[in-house]
C-alpha positions as CSV (number, residue, x, y, z in Angstrom):
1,X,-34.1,6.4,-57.8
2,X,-32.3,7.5,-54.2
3,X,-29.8,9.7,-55.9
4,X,-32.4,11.4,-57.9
5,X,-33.9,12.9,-54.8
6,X,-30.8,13.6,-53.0
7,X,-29.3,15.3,-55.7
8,X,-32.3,17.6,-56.6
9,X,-32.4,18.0,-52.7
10,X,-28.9,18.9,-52.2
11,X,-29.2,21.7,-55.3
12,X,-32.5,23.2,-53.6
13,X,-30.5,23.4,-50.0
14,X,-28.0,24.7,-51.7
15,X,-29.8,27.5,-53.4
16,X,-31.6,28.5,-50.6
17,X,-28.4,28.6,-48.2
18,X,-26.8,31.4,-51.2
19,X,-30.1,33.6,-50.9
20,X,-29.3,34.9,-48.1
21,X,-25.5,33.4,-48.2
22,X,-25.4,33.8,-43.9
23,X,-23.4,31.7,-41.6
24,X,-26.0,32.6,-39.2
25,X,-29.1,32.2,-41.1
26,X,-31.7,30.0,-39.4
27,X,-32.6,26.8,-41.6
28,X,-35.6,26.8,-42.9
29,X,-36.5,23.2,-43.7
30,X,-39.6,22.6,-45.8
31,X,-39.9,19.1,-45.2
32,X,-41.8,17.1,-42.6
33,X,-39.6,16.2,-40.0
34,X,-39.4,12.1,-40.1
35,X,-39.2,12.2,-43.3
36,X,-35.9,11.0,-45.7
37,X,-36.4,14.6,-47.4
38,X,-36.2,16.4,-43.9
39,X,-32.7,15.0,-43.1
40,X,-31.3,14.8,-46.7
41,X,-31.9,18.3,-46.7
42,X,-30.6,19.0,-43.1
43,X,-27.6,17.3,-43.9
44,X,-26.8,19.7,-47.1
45,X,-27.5,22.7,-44.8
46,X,-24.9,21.9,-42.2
47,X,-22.7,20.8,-44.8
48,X,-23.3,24.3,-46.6
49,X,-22.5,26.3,-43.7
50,X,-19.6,24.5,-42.8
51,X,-18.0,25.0,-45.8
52,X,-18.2,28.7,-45.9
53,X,-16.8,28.1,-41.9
54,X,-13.8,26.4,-43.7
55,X,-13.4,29.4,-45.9
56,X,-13.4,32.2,-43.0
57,X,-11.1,30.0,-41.1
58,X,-8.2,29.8,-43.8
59,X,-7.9,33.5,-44.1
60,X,-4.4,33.7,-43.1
61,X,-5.1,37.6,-41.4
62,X,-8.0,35.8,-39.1
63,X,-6.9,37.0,-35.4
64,X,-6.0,33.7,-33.1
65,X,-8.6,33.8,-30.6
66,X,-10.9,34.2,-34.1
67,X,-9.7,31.5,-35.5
68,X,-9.6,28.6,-32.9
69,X,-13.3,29.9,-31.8
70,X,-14.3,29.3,-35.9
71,X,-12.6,25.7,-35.4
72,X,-14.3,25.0,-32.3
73,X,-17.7,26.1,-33.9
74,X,-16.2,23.5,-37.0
75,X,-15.6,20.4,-34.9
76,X,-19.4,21.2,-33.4
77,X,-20.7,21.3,-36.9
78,X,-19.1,18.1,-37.8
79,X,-20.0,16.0,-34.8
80,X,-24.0,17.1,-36.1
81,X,-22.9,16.3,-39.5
82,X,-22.2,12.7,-38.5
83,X,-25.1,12.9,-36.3
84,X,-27.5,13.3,-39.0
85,X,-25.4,10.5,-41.5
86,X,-26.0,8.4,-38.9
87,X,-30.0,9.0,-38.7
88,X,-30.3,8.6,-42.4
89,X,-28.9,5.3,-42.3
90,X,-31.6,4.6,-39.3
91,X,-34.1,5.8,-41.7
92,X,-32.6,3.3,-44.2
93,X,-32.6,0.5,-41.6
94,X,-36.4,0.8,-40.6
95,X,-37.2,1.2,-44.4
96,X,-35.8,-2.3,-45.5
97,X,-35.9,-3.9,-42.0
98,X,-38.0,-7.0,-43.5
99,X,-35.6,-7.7,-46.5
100,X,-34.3,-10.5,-46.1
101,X,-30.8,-11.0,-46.9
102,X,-30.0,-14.0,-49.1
103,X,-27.4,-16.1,-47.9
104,X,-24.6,-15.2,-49.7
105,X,-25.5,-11.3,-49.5
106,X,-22.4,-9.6,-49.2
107,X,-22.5,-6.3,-47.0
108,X,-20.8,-2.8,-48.8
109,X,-17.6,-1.1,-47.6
110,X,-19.4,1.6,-46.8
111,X,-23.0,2.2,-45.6
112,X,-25.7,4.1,-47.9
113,X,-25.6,7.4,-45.7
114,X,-22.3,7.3,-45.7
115,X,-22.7,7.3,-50.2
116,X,-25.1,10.4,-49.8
117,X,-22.3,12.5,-47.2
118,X,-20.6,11.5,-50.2
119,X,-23.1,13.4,-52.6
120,X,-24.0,16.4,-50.6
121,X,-20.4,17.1,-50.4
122,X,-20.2,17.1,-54.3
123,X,-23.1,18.8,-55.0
124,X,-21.4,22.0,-52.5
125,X,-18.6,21.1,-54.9
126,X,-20.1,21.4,-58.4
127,X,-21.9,24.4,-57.1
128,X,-19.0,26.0,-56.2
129,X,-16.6,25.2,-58.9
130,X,-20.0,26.3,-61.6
131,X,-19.3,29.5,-59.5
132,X,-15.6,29.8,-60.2
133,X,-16.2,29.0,-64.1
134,X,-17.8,32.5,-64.2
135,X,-16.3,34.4,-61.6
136,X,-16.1,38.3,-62.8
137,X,-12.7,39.1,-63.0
138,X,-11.2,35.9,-63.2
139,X,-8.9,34.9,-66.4
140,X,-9.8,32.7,-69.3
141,X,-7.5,30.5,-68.0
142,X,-8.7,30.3,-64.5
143,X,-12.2,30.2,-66.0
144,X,-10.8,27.4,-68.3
145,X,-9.2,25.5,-65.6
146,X,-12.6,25.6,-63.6
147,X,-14.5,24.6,-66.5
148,X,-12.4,21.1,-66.8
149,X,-12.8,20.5,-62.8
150,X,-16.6,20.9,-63.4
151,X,-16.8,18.7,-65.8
152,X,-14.6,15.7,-64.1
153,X,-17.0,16.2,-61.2
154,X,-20.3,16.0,-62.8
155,X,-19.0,12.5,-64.4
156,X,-17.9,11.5,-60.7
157,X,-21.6,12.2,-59.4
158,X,-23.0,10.7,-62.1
159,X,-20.7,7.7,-61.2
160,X,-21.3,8.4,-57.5
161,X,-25.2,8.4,-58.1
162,X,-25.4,5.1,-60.2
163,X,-23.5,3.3,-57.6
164,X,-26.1,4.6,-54.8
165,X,-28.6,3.1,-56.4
166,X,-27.1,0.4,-57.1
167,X,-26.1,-0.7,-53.8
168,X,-30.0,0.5,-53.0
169,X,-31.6,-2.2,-55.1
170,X,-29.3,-4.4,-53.6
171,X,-30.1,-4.2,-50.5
172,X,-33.9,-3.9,-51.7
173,X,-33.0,-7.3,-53.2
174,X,-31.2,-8.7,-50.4
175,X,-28.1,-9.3,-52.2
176,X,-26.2,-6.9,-49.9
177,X,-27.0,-6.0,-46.3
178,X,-26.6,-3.1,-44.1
179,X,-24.6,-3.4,-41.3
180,X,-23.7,0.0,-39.0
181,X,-21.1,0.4,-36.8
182,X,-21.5,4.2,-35.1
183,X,-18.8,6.9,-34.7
184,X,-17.1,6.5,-32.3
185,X,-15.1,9.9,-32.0
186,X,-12.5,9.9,-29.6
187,X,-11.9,14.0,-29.5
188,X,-14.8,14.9,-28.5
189,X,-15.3,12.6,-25.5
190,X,-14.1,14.0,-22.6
191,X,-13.6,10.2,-20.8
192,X,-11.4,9.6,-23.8
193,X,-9.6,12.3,-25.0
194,X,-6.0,12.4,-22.7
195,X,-6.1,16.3,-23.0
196,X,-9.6,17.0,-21.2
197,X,-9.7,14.1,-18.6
198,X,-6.6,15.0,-17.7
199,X,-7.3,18.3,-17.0
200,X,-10.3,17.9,-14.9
């Protein structure tokens, strides 16, 4: 099952990114590049180190100039993050390129890659919140708290996982189809964002 691998993928990018638990540490990605397990892991590195960006960014004593170069280094992150979604769903188009679709397939709200963003994002998540459960220091009650966050979102990526591969073997099946429309991010364009073309 899809969700298998990402998750146990996720978990290993994860773990890695905390061994050295460095913004700046270099990925080191142990999968052949072209492969579904190169960008599933990719995509839980960036999402890794941009969540630890979001956490230097919200101290509240971060000097200005600090903090807007953090959000500019954010938005960069972000634009890669929806980069690489948007080669995973390539991968998934090549892959089932000679289903096809039956003619009352029905196509999903969203598209797979768009599921697994979904379950990277958890999986930081889970980790996290595991984290807080056992924090040194921390209260029973905190601890307590924690505990019944964790446990809401394991059932949500057990949920989250199921209806992957669900919409997988659809697809597979030819009872859905896959239909991607690209980001088009208007912010970062500077022939469509007011503030920079005006300013040229």
């Amino acid at each position: 099952m899809i969700s298998e691998l990402c998750n146990r993928i996720f978990e290993k990018a994860i773990g890695d990114y905390h061994v050295y638990d460095n913004i700046e540490q270099p990925i080191r990605n142990p999968y052949g590049i072209g492969t579904l397990e190169h960008l599933l892991y990719l995509k839980c590195w960036i999402d890794t180190a941009q969540w630890h960006m979001e956490d230097v960014v919200r101290n509240p004593e971060i000097d200005p100039a600090e903090g807007l170069q953090w959000k500019r280094r954010i938005d960069a992150s972000n634009q890669e993050r929806t980069d690489v979604v948007e080669y995973i769903d390539s991968y998934f188009l090549e892959e089932y390129k000679n289903v096809t679709p039956k003619t009352d397939a029905r196509i999903n709200t969203e598209s797979p890659a768009w599921v697994v963003d979904r379950l990277s994002i958890l999986a930081l998540k889970i980790y996290h919140m595991q984290e807080e459960t056992v924090r040194p220091g921390s209260s029973e009650e905190h601890r307590q708290v924690c505990t019944n966050k964790l446990s809401v979102l394991l059932a949500q990526r057990t949920d989250l996982s199921h209806s992957l591969d669900e919409l997988m073997t659809d697809i597979a099946n030819g009872d859905k189809y896959m239909k991607v429309y690209k980001q088009m991010k208007m912010y970062n364009d500077p022939n469509l964002n007011p503030i920079l073309y005006k300013n040229r």
